[in-house]
VEXVO-414283 format. One record per residue (C-alpha): residue in one letter; z negated, y, x. Coordinates in steps of 0.2 Angstrom, whole numbers, padded with zeros to 4 digits, always signed. Layout:
BEGIN
aZYX;...
//
This chain:
BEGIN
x+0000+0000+0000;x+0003+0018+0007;x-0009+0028+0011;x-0015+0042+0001;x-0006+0059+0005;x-0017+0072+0014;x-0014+0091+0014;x-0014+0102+0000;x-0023+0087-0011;x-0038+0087+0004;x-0037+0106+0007;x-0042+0111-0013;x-0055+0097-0011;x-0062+0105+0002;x-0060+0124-0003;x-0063+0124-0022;x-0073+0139-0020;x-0058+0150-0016;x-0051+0146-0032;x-0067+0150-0041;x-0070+0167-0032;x-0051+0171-0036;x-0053+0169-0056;x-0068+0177-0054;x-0059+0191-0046;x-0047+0191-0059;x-0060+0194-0071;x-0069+0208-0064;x-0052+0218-0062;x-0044+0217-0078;x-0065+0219-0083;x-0065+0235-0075;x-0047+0240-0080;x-0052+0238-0098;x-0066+0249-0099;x-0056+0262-0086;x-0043+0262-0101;x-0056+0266-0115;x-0050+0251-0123;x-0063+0239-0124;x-0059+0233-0141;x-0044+0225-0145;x-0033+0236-0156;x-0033+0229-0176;x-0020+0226-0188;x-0018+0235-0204;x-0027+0218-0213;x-0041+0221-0203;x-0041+0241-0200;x-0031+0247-0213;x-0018+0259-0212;x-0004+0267-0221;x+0008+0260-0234;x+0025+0270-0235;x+0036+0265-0250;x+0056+0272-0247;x+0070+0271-0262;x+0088+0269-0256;x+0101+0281-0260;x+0118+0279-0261;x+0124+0297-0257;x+0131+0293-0242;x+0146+0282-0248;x+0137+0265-0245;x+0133+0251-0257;x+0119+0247-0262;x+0117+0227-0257;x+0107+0214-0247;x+0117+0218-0231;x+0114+0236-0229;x+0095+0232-0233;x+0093+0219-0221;x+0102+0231-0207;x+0089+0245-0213;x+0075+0235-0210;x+0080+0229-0195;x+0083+0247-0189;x+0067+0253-0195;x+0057+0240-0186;x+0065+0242-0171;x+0060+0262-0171;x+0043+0260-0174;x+0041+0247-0162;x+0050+0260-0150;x+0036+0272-0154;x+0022+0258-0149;x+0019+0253-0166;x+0017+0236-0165;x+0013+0223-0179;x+0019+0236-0192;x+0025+0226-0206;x+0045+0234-0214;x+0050+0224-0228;x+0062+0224-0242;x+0055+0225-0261;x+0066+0222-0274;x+0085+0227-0271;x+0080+0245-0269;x+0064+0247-0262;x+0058+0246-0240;x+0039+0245-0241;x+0032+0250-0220;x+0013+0249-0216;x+0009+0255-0201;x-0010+0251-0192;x-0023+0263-0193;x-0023+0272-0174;x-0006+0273-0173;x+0005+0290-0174;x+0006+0287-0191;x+0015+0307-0196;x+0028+0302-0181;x+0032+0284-0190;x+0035+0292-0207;x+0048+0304-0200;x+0058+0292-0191;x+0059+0276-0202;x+0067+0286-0215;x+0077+0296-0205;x+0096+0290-0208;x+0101+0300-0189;x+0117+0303-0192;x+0122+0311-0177;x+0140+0322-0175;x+0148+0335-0165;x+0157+0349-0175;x+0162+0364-0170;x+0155+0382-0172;x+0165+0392-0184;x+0152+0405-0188;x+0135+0411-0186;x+0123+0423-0197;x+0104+0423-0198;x+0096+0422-0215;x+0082+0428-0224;x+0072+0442-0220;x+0079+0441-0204;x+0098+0444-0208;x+0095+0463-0209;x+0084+0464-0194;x+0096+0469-0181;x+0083+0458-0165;x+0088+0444-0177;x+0102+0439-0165;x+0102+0424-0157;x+0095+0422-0140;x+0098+0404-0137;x+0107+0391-0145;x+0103+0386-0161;x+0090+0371-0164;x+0083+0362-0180;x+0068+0350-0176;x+0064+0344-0166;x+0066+0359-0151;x+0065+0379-0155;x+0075+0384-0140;x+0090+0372-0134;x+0105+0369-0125;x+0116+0355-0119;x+0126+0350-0103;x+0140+0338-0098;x+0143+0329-0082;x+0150+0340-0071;x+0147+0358-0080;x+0133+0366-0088;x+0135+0372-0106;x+0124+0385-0109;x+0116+0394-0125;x+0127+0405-0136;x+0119+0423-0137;x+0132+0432-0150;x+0125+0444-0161;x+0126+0439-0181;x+0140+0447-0191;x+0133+0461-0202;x+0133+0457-0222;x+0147+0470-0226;x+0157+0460-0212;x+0150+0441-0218;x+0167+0438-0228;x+0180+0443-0216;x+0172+0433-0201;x+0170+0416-0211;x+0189+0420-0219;x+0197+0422-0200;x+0186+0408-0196;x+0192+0396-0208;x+0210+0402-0205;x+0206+0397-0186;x+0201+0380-0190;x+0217+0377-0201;x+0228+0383-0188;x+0221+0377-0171;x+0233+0387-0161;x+0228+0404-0169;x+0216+0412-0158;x+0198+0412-0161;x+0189+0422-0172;x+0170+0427-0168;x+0158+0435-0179;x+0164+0452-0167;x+0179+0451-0177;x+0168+0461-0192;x+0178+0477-0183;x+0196+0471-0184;x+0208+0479-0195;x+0211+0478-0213;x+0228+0470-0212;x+0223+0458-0202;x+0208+0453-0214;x+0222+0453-0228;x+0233+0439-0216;x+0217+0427-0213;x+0212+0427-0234;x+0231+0426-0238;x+0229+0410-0230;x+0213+0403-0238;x+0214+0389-0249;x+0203+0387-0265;x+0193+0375-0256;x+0191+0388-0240;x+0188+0401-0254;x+0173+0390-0262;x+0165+0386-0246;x+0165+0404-0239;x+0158+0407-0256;x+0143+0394-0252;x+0141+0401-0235;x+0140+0418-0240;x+0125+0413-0254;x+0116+0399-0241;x+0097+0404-0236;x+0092+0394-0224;x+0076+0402-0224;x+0071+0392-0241;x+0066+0373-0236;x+0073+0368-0254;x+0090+0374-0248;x+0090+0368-0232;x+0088+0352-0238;x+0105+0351-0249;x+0115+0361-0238;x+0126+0345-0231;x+0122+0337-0245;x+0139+0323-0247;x+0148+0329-0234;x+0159+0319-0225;x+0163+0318-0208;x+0183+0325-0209;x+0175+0339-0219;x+0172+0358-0217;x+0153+0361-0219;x+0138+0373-0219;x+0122+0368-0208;x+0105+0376-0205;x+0096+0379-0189;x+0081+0387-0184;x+0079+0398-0166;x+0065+0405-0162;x+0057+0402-0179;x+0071+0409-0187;x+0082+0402-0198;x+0103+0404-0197;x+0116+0398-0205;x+0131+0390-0199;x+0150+0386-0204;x+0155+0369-0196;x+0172+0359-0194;x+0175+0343-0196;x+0164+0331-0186;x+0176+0330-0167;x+0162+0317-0159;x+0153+0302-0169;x+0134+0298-0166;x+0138+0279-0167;x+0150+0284-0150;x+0133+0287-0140;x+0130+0272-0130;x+0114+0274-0125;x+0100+0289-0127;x+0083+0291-0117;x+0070+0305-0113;x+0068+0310-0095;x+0060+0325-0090;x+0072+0336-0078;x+0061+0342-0060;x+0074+0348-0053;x+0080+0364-0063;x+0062+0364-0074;x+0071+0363-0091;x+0058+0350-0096;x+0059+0336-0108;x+0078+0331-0110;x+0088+0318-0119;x+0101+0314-0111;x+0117+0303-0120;x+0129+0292-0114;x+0145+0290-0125;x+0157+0275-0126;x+0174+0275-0120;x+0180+0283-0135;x+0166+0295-0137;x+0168+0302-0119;x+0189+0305-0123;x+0184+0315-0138;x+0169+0326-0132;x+0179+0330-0117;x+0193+0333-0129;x+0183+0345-0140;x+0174+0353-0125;x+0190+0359-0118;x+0199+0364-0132;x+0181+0373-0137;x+0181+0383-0120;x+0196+0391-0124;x+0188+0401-0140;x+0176+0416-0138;x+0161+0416-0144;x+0153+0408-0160;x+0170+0397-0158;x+0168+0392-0141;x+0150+0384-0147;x+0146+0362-0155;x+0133+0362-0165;x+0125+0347-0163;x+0121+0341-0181;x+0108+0327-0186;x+0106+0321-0202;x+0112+0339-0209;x+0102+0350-0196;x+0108+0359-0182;x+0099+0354-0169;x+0108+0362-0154;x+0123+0374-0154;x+0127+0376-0135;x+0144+0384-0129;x+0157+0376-0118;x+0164+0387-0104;x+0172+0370-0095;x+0181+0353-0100;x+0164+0342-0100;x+0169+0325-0095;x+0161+0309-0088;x+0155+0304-0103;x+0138+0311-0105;x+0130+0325-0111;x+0111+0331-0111;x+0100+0339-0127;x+0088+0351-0116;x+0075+0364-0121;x+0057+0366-0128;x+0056+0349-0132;x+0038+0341-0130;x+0039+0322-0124;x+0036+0315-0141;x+0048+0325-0147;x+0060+0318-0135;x+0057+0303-0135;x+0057+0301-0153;x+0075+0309-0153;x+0081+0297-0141;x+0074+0282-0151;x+0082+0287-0166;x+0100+0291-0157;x+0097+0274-0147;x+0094+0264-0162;x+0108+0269-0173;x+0109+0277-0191;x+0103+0268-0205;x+0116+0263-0216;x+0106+0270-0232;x+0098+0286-0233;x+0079+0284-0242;x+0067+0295-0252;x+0050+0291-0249;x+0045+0288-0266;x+0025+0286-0262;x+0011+0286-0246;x-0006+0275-0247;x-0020+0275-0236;x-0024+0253-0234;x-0043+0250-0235;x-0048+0235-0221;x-0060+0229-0237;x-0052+0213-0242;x-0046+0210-0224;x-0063+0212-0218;x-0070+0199-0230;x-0056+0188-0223;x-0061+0189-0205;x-0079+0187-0206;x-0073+0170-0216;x-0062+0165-0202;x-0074+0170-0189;x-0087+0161-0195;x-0076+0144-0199;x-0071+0147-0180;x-0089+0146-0177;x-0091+0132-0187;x-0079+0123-0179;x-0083+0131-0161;x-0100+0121-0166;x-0093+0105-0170;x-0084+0103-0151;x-0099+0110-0143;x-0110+0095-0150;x-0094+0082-0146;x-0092+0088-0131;x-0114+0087-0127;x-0114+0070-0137;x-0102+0061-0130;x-0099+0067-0112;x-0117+0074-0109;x-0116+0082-0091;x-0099+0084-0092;x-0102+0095-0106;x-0108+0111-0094;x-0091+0110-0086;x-0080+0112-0104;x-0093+0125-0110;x-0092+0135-0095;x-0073+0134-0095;x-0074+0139-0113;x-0081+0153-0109;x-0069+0158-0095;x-0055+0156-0106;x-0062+0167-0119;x-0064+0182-0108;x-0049+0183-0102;x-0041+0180-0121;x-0052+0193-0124;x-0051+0206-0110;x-0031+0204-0112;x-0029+0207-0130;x-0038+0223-0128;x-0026+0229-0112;x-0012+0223-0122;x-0017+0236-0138;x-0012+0251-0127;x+0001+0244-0117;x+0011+0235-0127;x+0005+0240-0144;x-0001+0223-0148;x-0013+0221-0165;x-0024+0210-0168;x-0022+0203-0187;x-0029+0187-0198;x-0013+0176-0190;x-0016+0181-0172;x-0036+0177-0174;x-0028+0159-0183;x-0021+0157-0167;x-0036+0159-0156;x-0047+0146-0166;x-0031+0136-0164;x-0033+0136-0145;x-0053+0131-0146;x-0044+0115-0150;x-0030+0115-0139;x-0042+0120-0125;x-0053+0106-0127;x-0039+0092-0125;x-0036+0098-0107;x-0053+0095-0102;x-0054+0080-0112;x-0038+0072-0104;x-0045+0079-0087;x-0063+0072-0090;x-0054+0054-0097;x-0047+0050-0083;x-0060+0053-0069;x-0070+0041-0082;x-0056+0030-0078;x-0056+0030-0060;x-0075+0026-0062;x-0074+0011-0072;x-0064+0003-0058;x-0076+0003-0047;x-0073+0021-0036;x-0086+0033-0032;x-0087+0052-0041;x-0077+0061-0025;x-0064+0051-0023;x-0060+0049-0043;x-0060+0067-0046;x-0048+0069-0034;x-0036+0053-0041;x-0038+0059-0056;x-0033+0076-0056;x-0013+0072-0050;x-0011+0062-0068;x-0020+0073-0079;x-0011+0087-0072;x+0005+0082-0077;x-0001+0078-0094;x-0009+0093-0095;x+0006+0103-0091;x+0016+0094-0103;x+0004+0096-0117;x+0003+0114-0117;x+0024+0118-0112;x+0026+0108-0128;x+0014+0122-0137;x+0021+0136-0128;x+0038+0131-0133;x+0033+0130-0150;x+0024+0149-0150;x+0038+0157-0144;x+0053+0149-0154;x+0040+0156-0168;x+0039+0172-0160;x+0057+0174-0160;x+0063+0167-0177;x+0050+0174-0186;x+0044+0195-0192;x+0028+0201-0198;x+0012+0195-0197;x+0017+0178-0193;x+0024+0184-0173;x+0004+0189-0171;x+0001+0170-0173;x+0012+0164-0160;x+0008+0179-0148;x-0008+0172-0149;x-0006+0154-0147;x+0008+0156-0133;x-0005+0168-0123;x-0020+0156-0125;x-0009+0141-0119;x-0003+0152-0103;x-0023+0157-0100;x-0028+0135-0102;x-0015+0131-0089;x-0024+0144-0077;x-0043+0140-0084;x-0039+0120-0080;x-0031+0123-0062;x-0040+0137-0055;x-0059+0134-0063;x-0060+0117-0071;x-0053+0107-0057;x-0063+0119-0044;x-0078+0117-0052;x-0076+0095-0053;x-0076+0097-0037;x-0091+0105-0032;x-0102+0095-0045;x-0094+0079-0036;x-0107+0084-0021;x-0120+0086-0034;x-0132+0070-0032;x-0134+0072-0052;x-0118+0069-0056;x-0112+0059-0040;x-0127+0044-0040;x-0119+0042-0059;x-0135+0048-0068;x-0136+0042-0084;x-0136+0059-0093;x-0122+0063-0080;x-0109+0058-0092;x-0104+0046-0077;x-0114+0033-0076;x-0104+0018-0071;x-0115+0005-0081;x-0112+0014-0096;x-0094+0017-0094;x-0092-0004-0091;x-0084+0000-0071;x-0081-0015-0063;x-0089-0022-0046;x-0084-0012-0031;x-0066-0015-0023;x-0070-0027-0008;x-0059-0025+0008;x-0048-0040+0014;x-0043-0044+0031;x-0029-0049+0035;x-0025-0063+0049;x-0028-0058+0065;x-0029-0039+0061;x-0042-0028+0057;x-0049-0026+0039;x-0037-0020+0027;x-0038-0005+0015;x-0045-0010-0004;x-0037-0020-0014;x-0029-0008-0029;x-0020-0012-0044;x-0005-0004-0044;x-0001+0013-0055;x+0015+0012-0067;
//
């Protein structure tokens, strides 16, 4: 028979304590990170906190149907953006054929998450046909705009290409008396792209040439000059209808605010499409201090058109030689073009704060819903009932935490310490992890993902069991403690391994086909199966081996749990000799 393999087998016999003092280690740092974080809880779930219940109606202004499909792809996109705000275990669902229902967990940016998972993001490009300040404002002549013009989420903006800088418009506002000829040049402009641009400067021209621009205004020109002229955008009400079933290819009015003033704006048809942007992020711009940006790269067909627009754009004076940036019918930036801006990106810079940023970018990054929704109603969750829940499944986790302690004490005694102790090693680190992984990853603990933990009592046992099963077995055929531990550990690591890859398979293929409340389940039970696979290798087996020195348990007391008379060993392998040598290693059944 071969000879036992020396080296890494004999080195972790003989150093076990590194493998303790490491875990420990491990333990005091994520210890100490937790209470650095000011997380020392883990974060709870709306069933166990509360929350906020938002309830959305679909509409079908926007041309789309009403079906299953369009739900489906507005839940999905809903529960990727309040994910993308660190909302996790929010809980976006469809009721009935009209209805979304989102609850969102108490401590998390609940305000933020209302304005974005309703928020259709429809995202275009259109250029500046006119410009006029509204309200108290219009006959203030230091109402002109200093800046380019910006709905929420930025006061002050302005926007830039690859290659040039676009920067803010700063045209004074037409007068009233002058309102109706600018729009009618304008208008006339955007009907005939190779007449020269009209600006809101263009008040002063003469009256035959305002007679040539309205002889060429259609009824439909005539209407909308007629709706610009009457548009406040200093009411909110109005605001709210101005784009109101506009299409893309159409002429349009849009509001924007600068400098906490509101202005009103005459738009063409849409030259760039929201859906074109590739990808959209927040970064914060060091080098020229204009703060929090977002920054968009467009699709190959999106980067041809805006650098199609910009240059056609740069040609115009001013307000024509402006975009407007519109989202969801607001203008959130109206920056000029001096330059062809190619290279398909562009950047959205100004006051923006980082949330603000950022929550722009992760509604241009995660597309437009396909709906747009009303919220129809806005409750505060009680933790009541979910409360009552948890202190019944805590305390049948108890119950049954009770039942392995007194197994595990009646039937392997000594042995019992061990399985406890690395209970209780395994239940820190669950513990100490799920309240780091609140704030980092936005994780919530809810009723499924506490299911999951009592799950792992169970599944946590069975690696010591099989561990503890097969030292037994090594003692019942006649080797001492030292060695069986040792024997045994090569076997039962395997099936230990196996064991627990099979529930970490199933956890995640959970994780992944499943939404909701059920994910918190199999986040759990995939977590605790990682943490028994390091419990088992880097405390359970350590500490076998130092109790193996322990005369208690090596001399096989009888409230050891390895007492060989008990366990039925058999007599102690002799040694053979063979002819004419020396005496030969002992005699050993062979392993399958």
């Amino acid at each position: 028979m071969a000879a036992p393999k020396k080296g890494r087998s004999a080195s972790a016999q003989s150093k076990p304590g590194r493998s303790l003092a490491l875990i420990l280690i491990a333990i005091v740092g994520l210890t100490a990170g937790m209470f650095a974080s000011g997380h020392t809880t883990p974060r709870l779930g709306i069933d166990l906190a509360g929350g906020t219940s938002i309830t959305l109606e679909a509409k079908s202004d926007q041309g789309s149907a009403i079906n299953k499909a369009n739900m489906d792809t507005a839940v999905e996109i809903m529960n990727r953006r309040v994910n993308g705000l660190g909302v996790s275990e929010a809980e976006v669902q469809t009721q009935g054929s009209r209805n979304i229902i989102v609850n969102i967990p108490k401590g998390t940016n609940s305000e933020k998450a209302r304005e974005q998972v309703g928020t259709t993001a429809k995202l275009y490009f259109r250029p500046v046909l006119a410009q006029e300040a509204t309200g108290s404002a219009a006959a203030s002549p230091s109402a002109s705009p200093s800046g380019s013009s910006s709905a929420s989420p930025s006061p002050s903006a302005s926007a830039s290409g690859t290659g040039e800088k676009a920067t803010s418009s700063s045209s004074p506002s037409a007068s009233a008396t002058s309102q109706g000829r600018a729009v009618t040049d304008a208008l006339k402009a955007d009907s005939t792209p190779s007449a020269s641009a009209s600006t809101k400067a263009s008040a002063s021209a003469s009256p035959s040439a305002s007679a040539s621009s309205g002889a060429a205004v259609t009824a439909d020109d005539a209407a909308l000059q007629a709706k610009y002229a009457a548009l406040d955008c200093s009411k909110e009400s109005v605001r709210a209808k101005a784009g109101e079933g506009v299409k893309p290819e159409d002429t349009t009015v849009a509001c924007g605010e600068i400098d906490k003033v509101w202005y009103k704006y005459l738009l063409g048809p849409a030259a760039v499409d929201g859906t074109e942007v590739d990808k959209a992020q927040a970064v914060y711009d060091t080098q020229t201090a204009a703060g929090w940006q977002v920054t968009m790269d467009f699709n190959k067909s999106g980067a041809k058109k805006f650098a199609t627009i910009t240059g056609q754009l740069a040609q115009n004076t001013q307000p024509q030689n402006e975009f407007g940036i519109v989202l969801d019918g607001n203008v959130v930036s109206s920056p000029f073009v001096q330059n062809s801006i190619t290279g398909g990106q562009a950047q959205i810079s100004g006051s923006f704060t980082q949330e603000e940023a950022q929550g722009l970018a992760n509604m241009l990054s995660y597309g437009a819903l396909p709906l747009s929704f009303q919220e129809q109603s806005v409750t505060t969750v009680t933790a009541a009932l979910g409360g009552d829940q948890l202190h019944a499944g805590l305390l049948a986790g108890a119950i049954g935490l009770l039942l392995v302690v007194i197994y595990l004490v009646a039937y392997y005694r000594g042995l019992a310490m061990i399985a406890l102790a690395s209970l209780l090693v395994s239940a820190a680190l669950t513990y100490v992890l799920m309240a780091l992984l609140g704030p980092a990853i936005g994780f919530a603990l809810n009723l499924p993902a506490v299911c999951g933990a009592i799950v792992a009592i169970g599944i946590t046992a069975d690696s010591f069991i099989v561990y503890f099963e097969r030292v037994r077995d090594e003692i019942r055929e006649g080797r001492t403690l030292r060695p069986a531990v040792e024997r045994a550990w090569p076997r039962a690591r395997r099936t230990i391994l196996v064991s627990d890859f099979v529930s970490f398979l199933a956890a995640a293929v959970l994780f992944i086909v499943t939404v909701g409340k059920v994910q918190g389940f199999a986040f759990t039970l995939g977590l605790t199966t990682v943490l028994d696979v390091v419990v088992v290798f880097f405390f359970t087996k350590p500490l076998m081996t130092l109790i193996a020195r322990r005369k208690f348990f090596a001399s096989g007391h009888k409230w050891s749990g390895l007492d060989p008379k008990s366990l039925g060993a058999q007599p102690p392998l002799r040694r053979t000799r063979r002819p004419g040598g020396p005496a030969a290693g002992p005699v050993e059944t062979k392993e399958a």
